[in-house]
C-alpha positions in Angstrom: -13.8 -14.5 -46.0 -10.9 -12.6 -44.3 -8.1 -15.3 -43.3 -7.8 -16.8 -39.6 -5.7 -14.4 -38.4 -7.9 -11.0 -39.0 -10.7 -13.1 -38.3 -9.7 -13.8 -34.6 -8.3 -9.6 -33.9 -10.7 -8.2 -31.7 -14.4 -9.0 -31.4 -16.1 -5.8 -29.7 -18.3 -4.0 -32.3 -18.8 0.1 -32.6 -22.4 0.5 -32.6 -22.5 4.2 -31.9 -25.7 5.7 -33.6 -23.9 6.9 -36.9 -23.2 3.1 -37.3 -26.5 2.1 -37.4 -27.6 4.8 -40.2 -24.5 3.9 -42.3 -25.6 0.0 -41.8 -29.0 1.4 -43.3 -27.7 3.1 -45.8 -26.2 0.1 -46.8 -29.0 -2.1 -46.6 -30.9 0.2 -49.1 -28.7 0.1 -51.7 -28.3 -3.3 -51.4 -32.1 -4.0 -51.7 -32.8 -0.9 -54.6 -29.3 -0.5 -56.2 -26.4 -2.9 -55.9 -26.3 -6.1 -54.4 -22.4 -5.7 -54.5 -22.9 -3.1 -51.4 -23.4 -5.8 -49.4 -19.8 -7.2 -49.1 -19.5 -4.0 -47.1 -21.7 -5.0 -44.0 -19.8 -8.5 -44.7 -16.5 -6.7 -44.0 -17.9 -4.8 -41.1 -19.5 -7.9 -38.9 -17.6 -10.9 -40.2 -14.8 -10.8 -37.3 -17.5 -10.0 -34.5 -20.1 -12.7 -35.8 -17.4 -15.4 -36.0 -15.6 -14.6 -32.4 -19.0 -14.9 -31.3 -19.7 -18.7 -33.0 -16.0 -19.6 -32.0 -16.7 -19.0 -28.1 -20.2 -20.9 -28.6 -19.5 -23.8 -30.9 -15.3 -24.4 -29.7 -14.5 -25.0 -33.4 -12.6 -23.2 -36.1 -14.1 -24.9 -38.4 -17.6 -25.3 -38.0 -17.3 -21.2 -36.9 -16.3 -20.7 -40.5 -19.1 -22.3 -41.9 -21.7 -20.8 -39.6 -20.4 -17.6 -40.2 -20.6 -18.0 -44.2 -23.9 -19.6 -43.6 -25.2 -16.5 -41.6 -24.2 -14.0 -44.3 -26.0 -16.3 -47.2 -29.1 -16.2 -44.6 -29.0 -12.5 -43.9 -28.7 -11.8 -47.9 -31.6 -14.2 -48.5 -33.8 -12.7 -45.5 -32.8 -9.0 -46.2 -35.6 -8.0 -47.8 -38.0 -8.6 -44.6 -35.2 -6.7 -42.3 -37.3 -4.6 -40.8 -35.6 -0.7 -40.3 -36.5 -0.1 -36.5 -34.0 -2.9 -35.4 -29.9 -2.4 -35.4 -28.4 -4.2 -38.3 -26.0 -6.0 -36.0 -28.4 -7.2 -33.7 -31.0 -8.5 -36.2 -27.8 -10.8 -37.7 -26.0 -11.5 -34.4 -29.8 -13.0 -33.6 -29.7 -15.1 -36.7 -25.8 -16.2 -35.6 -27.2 -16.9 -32.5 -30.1 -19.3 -33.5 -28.1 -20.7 -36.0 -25.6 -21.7 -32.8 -28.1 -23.1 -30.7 -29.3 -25.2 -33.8 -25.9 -26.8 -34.8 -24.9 -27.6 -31.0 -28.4 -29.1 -30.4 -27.0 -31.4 -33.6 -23.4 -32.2 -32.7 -24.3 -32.4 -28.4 -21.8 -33.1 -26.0 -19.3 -31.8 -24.4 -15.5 -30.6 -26.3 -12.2 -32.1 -24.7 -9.3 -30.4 -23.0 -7.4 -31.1 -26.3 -9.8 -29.0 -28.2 -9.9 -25.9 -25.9 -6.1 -26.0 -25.8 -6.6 -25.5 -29.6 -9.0 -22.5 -29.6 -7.1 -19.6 -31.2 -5.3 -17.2 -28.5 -7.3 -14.6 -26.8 -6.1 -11.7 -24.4 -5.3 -14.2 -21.6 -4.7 -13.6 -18.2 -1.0 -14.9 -17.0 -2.9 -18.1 -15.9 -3.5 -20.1 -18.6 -4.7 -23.5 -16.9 -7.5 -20.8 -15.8 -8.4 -19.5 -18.7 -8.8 -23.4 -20.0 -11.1 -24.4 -16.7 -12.7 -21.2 -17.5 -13.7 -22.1 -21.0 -14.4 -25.7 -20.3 -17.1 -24.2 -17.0 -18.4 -22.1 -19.7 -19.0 -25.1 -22.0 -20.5 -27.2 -19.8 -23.2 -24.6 -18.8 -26.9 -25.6 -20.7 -27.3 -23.9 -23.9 -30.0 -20.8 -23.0 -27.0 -20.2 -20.1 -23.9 -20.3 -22.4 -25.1 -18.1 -24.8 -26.1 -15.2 -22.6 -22.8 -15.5 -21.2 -20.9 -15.5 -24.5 -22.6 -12.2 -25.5 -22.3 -10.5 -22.5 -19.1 -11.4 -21.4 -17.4 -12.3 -24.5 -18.8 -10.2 -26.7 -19.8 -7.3 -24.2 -23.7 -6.5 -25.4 -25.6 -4.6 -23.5 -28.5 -6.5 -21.4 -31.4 -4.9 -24.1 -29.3 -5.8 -27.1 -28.8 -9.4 -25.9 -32.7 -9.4 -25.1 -33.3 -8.3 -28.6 -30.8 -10.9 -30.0 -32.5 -14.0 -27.8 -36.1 -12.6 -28.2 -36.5 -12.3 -24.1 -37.4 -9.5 -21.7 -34.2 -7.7 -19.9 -35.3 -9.2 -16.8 -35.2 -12.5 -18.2 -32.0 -12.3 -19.6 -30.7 -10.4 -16.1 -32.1 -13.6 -14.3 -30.4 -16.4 -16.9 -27.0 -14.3 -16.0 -27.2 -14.6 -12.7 -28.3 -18.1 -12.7 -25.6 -18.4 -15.3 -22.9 -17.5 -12.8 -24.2 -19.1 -10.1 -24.1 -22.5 -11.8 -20.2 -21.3 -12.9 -19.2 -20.6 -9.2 -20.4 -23.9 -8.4 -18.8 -25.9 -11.5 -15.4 -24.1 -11.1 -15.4 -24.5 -7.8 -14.9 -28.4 -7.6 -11.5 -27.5 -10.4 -9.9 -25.4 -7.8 -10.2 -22.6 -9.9 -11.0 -20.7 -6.6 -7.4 -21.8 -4.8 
């Protein structure tokens, strides 16, 4: 595991189409040849998948650990990875589900104490705003949080976040909007808007 410091650089993947066959490639040898091969897709998505747990589960920590835990599970489930689908989206699903199971376990909302804590991102000059930001975000309902995370955050496209929750496009289009609607309405009574 890269330390903290690569692990929070950037989070926006290249998924051009050359990726995708080179991710293949990959995935064959590891299944036919070498399981060694595999520490390169591990190298590739590790900083994506855990920028993507740290903006849904608020916590280095348990990011870590989900992130390590993902990697054991795509190894394991590797063999049934079925060609057709993007590498990246078939595990960012698994990150994803793997998310929504540990919040379901550790509920509740996280404390200004703990936002304050999340490593630094590209923030706008108004900090305080980033923070209301992040704690409106949190307190959004699970199925609304994460399609916010991965389009916003982590800037998928509507099909590949369709893909990744298992939902039509228009379904996930609806939960964004509904999404920001509920945001408008939770950051306005901050001031956020003022």
């Amino acid at each position: 595991m890269k330390t903290d410091e690569n692990l929070n650089q950037g989070s926006r993947l290249n998924t051009g189409s050359g990726e995708t066959d080179e991710d293949q490639e990959i995935i064959r040898n590891v299944l036919f040849n070498s399981a060694d091969a595999y520490r390169l897709l591990v190298e590739k998505y590790q900083v994506p998948v855990y920028n993507l747990l740290l903006r849904m589960v608020h916590n280095q920590d348990d990011a870590r650990e989900l992130t390590q835990d993902v990697f054991v599970k795509a190894y394991e489930a590797l063999p049934s990875f079925r060609f057709e689908f993007r590498f990246f989206s078939w595990l960012y699903r698994m990150a994803v589900n793997l998310a929504l199971n540990h919040l379901k376990k550790k509920r509740g909302f996280i404390g200004l104490d703990q936002v304050k804590n999340l490593p630094e991102e590209k923030e706008d000059k108004n900090n305080e705003r980033q923070i209301q930001l992040k704690m409106a975000v949190n307190q959004l309902k699970d199925k609304y949080k994460v399609v916010v995370v991965l389009k916003y955050y982590q800037q998928l496209s509507y099909k590949e976040t369709a893909y990744i929750l298992n939902l039509p496009e228009k379904k996930v289009r609806s939960r964004l909007y509904d999404a920001r609607v509920l945001l408008k309405k939770i950051l306005e009574k901050t001031g956020y808007f003022n």
